[in-house]
C-alpha positions in Angstrom: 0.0 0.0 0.0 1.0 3.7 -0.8 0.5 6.0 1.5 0.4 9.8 1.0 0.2 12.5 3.9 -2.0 9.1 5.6 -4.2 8.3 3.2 -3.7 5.1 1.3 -4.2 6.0 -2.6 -2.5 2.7 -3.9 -3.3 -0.8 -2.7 -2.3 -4.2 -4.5 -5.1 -5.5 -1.8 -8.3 -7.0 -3.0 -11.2 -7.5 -1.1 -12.6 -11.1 -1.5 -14.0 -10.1 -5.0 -10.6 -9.8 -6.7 -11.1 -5.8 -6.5 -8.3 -3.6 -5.1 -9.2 -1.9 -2.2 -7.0 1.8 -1.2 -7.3 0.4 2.7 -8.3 2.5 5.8 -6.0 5.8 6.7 -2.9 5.5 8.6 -3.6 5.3 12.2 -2.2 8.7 13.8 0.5 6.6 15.8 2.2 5.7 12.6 1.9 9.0 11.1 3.8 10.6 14.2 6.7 7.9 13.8 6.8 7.1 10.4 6.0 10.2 8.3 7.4 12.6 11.0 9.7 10.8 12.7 10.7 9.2 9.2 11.1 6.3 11.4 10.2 2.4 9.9 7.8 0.5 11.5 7.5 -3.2 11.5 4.3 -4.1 13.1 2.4 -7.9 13.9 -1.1 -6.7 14.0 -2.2 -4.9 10.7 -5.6 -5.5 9.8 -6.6 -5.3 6.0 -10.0 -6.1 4.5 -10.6 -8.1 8.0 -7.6 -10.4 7.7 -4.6 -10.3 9.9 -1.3 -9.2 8.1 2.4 -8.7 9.8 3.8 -5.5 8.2 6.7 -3.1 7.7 5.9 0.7 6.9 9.0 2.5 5.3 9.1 6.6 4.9 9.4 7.6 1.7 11.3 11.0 2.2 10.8 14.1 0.1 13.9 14.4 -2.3 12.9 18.3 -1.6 15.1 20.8 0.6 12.8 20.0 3.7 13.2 15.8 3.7 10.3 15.7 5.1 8.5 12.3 4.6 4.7 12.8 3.1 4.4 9.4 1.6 5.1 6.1 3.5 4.9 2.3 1.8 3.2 -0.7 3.6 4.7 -4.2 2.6 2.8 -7.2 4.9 1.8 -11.3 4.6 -1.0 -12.5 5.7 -0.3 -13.6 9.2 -1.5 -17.3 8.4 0.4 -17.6 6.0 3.3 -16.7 8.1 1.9 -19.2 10.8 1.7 -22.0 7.9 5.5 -21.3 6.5 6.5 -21.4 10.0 4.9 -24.9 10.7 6.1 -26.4 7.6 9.6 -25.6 8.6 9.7 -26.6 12.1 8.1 -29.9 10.6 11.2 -30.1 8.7 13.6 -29.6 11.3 
């Protein structure tokens, strides 16, 4: 997901209809640390589209003379699949 000033324009997500979906805003905790702290996030409880998700939020600084960050990117999994990848391994071992 692409977020811009915490709004989500862009969204590879798709609700169960195969349609992308531009997500709910950035909750105001992650717009104080990422986009003005132009800190990264990794967080284990992201909910998209009612499914669970762990997820990393990146700042996307502004090339600009300020370097303020405006626009942030969300990269997740699904959490079950992370659960399922993690079982099949430990399985292995």
């Amino acid at each position: 997901m692409f977020y811009y000033e915490g709004e989500c324009l862009i969204s590879t997500a798709t609700d169960d209809g195969s349609v992308a979906t531009t997500g709910d805003p950035l909750p105001e905790k992650l717009v104080q640390t990422v986009l003005r702290n132009k800190t990264a996030v990794f967080d284990k409880d992201v909910e998209v589209n009612g499914k669970n998700y762990y997820g990393y939020y990146c700042p996307l600084p502004d090339t600009a003379a300020s370097q303020e960050a405006f626009a942030c990117v969300f990269v997740g999994r699904e959490k079950s699949e992370i659960v399922a990848l993690h079982k099949a391994e430990s399985a292995k071992n």
